[in-house]
N, C-alpha and C positions, 0 to 999 in steps of 0.2 A: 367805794372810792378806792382807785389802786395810789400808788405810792407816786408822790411828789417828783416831777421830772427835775432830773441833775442826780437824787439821791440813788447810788447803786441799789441794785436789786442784792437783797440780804444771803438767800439762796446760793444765784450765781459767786458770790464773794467766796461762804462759806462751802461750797464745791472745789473753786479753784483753790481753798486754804490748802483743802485735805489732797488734791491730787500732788500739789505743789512738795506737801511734806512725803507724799508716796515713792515719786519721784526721786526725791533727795536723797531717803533711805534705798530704795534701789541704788541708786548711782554709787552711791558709799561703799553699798556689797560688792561689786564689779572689782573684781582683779585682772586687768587688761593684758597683764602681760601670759596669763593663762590663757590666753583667746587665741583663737588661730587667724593667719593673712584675714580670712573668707567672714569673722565672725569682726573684725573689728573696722573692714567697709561697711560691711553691712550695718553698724552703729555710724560711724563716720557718715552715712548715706543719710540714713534718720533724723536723727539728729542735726545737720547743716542744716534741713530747709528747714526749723525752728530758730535756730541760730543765728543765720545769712538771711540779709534785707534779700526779699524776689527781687530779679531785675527787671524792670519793666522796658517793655520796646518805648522806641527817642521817636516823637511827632516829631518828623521835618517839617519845615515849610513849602506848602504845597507848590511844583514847579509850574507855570502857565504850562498850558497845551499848546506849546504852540511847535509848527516842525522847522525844523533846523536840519541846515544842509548834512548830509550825510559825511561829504569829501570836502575839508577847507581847501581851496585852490593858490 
């Protein structure tokens, strides 16, 4: 019998515990102002697509097919 749907899976939890605290302690050691132009895009780049909701493309509403005069008169 696997685990009761709704309850997290135990694993995945305790994975993300430990990345999560990896990360933090990294983050901490960084002295940014030691970084050069080139090194701290390069983090800026990284890090936004974690950061920043994706934008998703906007569903118009489909236009009828229909053809329309080229030239108003």
């Amino acid at each position: 019998m696997g685990r009761i749907a709704g309850i997290p899976n135990k694993l995945t939890s305790e994975v993300k515990e430990k990345l999560q605290t990896l990360v933090e302690g990294v983050v901490d050691t960084l002295d940014i102002t030691e970084m050069t132009i080139d090194q701290k895009l390069k983090l800026l780049q990284i890090t936004s697509q974690y950061i920043l909701p994706r934008l998703k493309s906007i569903y118009t509403e489909k236009v009828k097919d229909e053809d329309l005069p080229l030239f108003i008169d």
